[in-house]
C-alpha positions in Angstrom: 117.5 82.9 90.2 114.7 80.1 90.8 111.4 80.8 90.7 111.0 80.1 94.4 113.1 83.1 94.9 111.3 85.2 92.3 107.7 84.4 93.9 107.8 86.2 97.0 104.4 87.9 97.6 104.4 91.5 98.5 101.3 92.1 100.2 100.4 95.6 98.4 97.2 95.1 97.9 96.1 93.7 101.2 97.8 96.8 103.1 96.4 99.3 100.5 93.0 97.7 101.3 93.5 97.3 105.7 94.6 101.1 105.5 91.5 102.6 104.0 89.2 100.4 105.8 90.8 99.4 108.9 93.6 101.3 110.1 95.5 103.7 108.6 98.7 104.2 111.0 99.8 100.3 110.6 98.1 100.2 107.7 100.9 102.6 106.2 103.6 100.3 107.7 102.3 97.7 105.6 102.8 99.8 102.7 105.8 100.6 103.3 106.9 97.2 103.8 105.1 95.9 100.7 106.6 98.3 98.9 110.3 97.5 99.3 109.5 93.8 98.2 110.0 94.5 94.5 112.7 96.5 95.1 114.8 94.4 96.8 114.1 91.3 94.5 115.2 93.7 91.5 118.7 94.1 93.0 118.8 90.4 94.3 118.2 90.9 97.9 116.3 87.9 98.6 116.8 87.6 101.8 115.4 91.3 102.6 112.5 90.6 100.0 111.5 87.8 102.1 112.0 89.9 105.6 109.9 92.8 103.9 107.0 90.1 102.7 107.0 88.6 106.1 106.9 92.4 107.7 104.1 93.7 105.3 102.0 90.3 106.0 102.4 90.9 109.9 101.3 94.5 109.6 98.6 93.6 107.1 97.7 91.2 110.3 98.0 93.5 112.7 95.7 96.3 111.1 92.8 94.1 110.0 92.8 93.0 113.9 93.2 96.8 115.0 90.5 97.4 112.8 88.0 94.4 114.3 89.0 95.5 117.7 87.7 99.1 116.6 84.4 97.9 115.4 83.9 95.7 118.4 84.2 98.4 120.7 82.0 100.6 118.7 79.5 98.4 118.4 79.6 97.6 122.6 79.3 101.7 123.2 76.4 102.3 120.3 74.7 99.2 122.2 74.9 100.7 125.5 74.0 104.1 124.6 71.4 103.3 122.7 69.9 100.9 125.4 70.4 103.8 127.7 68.3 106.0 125.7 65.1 103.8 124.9 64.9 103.3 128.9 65.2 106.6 129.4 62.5 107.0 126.6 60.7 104.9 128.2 61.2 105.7 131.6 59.9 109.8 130.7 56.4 107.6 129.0 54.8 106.4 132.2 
């Protein structure tokens, strides 16, 4: 076993971290998938270890931008409500 095979990263921190502050549904994916790298480099599935990483990365992806999206659109909506309500604010004034 080389250490090319040995070094395959499993992402568990990065989809512990996009689940609690991003998204948690693909954020468990990631998990799940992160979780399995070990595993299968401890019975010498290297192939699946790498299929797992490459898995867990894309779902780590895939929640952060879930997560960006989610903020975007809040932020839009707070904006337009809360323009809506200073001109109706100030609209009641005069």
């Amino acid at each position: 076993m080389d250490s090319f095979e040995q070094n395959v990263p499993n992402y568990l921190v990065q989809s512990i971290l996009v689940t609690i502050f991003c998204c948690m549904p693909t954020g468990i994916a990631a998990i799940i998938f992160s979780s399995q790298v070990n595993t299968k480099l401890a019975v010498g599935d290297f192939d699946g270890a790498r299929e797992s990483s490459r898995k867990a990365k894309l779902w780590c992806w895939i929640s952060f931008g879930a997560g960006v999206g989610y903020m975007l659109i809040l932020g839009i909506v707070i904006a337009i409500y809360g323009f809506a309500f200073f001109s109706a604010l100030s609209g009641q004034a005069q």
